[in-house]
N, C-alpha and C positions, 0 to 999 in steps of 0.2 A: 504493500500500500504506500509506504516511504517511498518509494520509485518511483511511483506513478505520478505521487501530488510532486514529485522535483520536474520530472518530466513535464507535465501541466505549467508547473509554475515558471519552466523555464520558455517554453513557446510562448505563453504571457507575454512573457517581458519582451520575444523577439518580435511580438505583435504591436507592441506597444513603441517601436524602433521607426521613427519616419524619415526615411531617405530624401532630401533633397534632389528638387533637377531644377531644368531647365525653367520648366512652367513654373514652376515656383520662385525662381526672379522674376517671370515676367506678370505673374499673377501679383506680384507684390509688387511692382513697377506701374501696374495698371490701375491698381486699388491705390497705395499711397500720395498718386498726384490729383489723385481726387480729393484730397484733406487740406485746409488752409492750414498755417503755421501761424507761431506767435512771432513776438518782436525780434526773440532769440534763435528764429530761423528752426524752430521743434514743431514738430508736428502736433494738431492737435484733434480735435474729435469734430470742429466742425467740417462739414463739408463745403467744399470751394460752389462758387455760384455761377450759373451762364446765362448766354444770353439778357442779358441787360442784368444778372442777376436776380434772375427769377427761379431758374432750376438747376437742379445737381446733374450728374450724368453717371454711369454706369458698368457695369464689368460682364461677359457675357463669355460663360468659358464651357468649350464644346468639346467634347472626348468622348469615344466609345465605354460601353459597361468593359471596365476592368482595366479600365486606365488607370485609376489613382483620384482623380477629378475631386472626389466627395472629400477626399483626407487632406488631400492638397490646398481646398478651400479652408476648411477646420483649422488645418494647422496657424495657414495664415491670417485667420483671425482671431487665433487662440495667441499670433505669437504678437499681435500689432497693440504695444501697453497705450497707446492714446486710446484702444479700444475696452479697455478691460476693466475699465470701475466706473460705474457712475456714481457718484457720491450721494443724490439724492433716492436709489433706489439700491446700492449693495452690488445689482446685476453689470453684465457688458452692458456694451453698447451698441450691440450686434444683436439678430434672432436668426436661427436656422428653422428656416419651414420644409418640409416634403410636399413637393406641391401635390395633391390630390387627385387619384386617377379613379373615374375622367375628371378633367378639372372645370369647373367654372368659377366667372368670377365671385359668386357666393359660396363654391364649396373653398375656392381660396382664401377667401375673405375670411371663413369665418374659421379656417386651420390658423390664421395667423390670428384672429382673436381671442382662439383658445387657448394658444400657446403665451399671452399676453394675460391668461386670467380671466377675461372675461365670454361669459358663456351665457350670457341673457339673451344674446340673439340667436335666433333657429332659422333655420333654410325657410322659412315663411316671413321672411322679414326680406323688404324691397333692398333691391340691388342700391339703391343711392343710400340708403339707411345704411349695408353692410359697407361701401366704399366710406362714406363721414367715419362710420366709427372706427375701422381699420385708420385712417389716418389721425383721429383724435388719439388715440391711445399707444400707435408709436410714437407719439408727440409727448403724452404724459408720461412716460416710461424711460424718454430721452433716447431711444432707437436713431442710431444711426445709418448703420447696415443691416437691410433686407437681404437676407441671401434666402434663394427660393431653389433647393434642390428639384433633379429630377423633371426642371424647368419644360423640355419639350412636351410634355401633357400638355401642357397652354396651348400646343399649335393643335391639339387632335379635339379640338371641342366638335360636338357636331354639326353645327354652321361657321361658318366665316365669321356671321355677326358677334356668335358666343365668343371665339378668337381673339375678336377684336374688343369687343367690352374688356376681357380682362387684361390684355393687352393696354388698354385708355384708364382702369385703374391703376397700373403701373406708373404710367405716365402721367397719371394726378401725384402720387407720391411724391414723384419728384420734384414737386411744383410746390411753394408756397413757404410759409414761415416754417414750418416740421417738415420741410423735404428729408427724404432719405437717401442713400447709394444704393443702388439695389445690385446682387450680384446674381446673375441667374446661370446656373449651369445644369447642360444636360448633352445629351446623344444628337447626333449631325441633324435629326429632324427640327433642332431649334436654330440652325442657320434657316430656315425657313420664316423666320421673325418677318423678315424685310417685305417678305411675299404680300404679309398681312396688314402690315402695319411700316410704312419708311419712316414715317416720325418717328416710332421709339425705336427703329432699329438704330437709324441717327444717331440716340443719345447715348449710345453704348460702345462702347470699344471691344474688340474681339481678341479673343486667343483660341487657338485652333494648334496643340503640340501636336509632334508627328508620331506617328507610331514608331517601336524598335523597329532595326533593320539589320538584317545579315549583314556581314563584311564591315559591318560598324562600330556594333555596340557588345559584343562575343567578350572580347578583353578587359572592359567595364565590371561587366556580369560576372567574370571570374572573380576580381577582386571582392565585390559586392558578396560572392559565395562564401570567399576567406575570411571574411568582414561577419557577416552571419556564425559561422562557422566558430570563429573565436570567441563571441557572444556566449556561443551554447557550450563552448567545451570541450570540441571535437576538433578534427584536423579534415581539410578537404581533400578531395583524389579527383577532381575533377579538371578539366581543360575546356579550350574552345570548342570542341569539340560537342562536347555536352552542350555545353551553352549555343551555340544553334539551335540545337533542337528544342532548348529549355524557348528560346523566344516562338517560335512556331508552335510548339506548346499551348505559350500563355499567348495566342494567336494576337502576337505582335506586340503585346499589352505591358505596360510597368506592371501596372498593379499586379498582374494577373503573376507577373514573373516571380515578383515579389513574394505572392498566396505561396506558389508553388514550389519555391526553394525553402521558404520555414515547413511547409509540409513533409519535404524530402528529410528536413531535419529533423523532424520528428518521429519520421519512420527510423530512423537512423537512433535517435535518440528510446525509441521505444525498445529495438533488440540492443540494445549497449553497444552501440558498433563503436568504437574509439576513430572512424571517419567515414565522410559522408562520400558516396562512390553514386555511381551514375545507377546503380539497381533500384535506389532508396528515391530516386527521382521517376523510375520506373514503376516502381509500388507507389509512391503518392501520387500517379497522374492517374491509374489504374484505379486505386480506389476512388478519386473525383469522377473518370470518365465511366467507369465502369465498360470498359471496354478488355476485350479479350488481348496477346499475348502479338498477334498480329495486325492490332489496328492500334500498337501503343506506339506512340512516336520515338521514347527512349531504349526502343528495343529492336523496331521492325526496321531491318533494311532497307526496304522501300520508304523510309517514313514521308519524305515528301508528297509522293502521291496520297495520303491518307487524307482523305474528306473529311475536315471538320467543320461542325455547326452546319450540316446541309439542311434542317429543318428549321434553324433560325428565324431566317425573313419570312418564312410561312407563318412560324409563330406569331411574331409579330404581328404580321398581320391579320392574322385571325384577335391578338389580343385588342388592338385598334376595333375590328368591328362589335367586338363584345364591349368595348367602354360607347360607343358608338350608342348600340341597343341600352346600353343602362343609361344614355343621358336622353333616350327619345319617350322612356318613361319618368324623368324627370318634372 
């Protein structure tokens, strides 16, 4: 039992390990020049003003499931101290919402009300009633940044018009004495903003990281394994080698590389192996994929030709017409 909680407790901790990159200067580059500073040139909590000083403007960060997106945002508001105390309420200065699937702008509205405390209003309360109070009470609470996970729900409402409404709440936030930064990130279907809406695509600046790539980023990954690896207590045995196949794996993905090397360590950590070899990345892609001995990447000779995610965009798109149906009995 002693083995087991060290074991646990030591994946914990390598869970709890967030890797810098690239996005994340640029995400912190993108967020911070939206803040005015004091006399002394420091950053402070308010938000800088446009157009004549009327509205804030925005952050809009798009990456596939399993990039990193959600932690990379976290981090960088966890780590920005202009954000981290408001004196009159104890909290940030920040709110993380999950936008709500399907989303409208009442089921949005009122995710961000309740995360705020307040739950007097119900889905039977007019859309202008939930837009005023959404903005009264990140006003009273001193919110500065909106970040609205999961953001592409906004583009899959079931008209245009739904789209566009909560899209045009956004674009009230930004406006007025409580404006806020709003950061929305989600999956490529939320480059489709502009489609709906030019004005708040506009007020937003974009970040769009690239995916891993072969011949690139392989020697990274090694270190990043050794890196891991010393964390846990073990010694590595692995090369470029692996690491190919580890990025084609996490189907091109940080995030995903990231899941899948603390997993390998953990297989590894689970038989006492004294180091982490390419089998233990074989048995942790195995047990996620649940795939057999020839359709595993760290093992099958062919691994390139192996089809992965071939029912994906189907899912998808079957799960679109099912939020579809539930917003047409709304």
């Amino acid at each position: 039992m002693q083995f087991m909680n060290n074991t646990a407790a030591q994946i914990r901790q390598l869970r709890k390990i967030h890797v810098p990159t690239e996005r994340d200067d640029e995400l912190r580059k993108h967020l911070y020049r939206l803040f005015d500073v004091d006399s002394d040139g420091n950053l402070t909590s308010v938000p800088c003003r446009y157009t004549a000083g009327q509205e804030t403007r925005g952050v809009i960060l798009i990456e596939e499931p399993g990039g990193g997106k959600t932690t990379a945002v976290r981090t960088i508001l966890q780590q920005a101290e202009f954000l981290a105390h408001n004196p009159e309420t104890g909290a940030p200065r920040y709110l993380e919402i999950q936008v709500p699937s399907p989303a409208t702008l009442k089921s949005v509205g009122l995710a961000i009300l309740a995360a705020l405390g307040m739950v007097e209003l119900t889905s039977n309360a007019k859309a202008w009633e939930i837009r005023m109070a959404v903005k009264h009470r990140l006003g009273v609470e001193g919110i500065r940044v909106l970040w609205l996970d999961e953001a592409q729900d906004l583009i899959m409402a079931r008209t245009a018009n739904e789209t566009e409404s909560s899209l045009r709440m956004i674009k009230s936030l930004m406006q007025g004495e409580n404006a806020v930064i709003p950061i929305l990130s989600g999956t490529r279907r939320l480059a489709e903003l502009a489609t709906f809406d030019p004005q708040v695509s506009r007020r937003f600046t974009k970040i769009m990281p690239s995916n891993l790539q072969h011949g690139v980023d392989e020697a990274g990954f090694v270190d990043l394994v050794e890196y891991y690896c010393d964390e846990a207590g073990i010694a590595a045995r692995v090369g470029t080698e692996v690491m190919v196949r580890l990025i084609t794996a996490s189907r091109h993905r940080f995030g995903r590389a990231i899941d899948n090397i603390i997993n390998a360590i953990e297989c590894a950590l689970w038989e006492g192996a004294k180091f982490l070899t390419a089998d233990h990345f074989a048995e942790a892609w195995a047990m996620q994929e649940g795939c057999d001995p020839g359709a595993n990447v760290f093992l099958s000779e062919h691994w390139l030709s192996i089809q992965l995610d071939q029912g994906a965009e189907e899912y998808d798109e079957a799960r679109m017409k099912r939020q579809k149906k539930k917003l047409e009995k709304v």
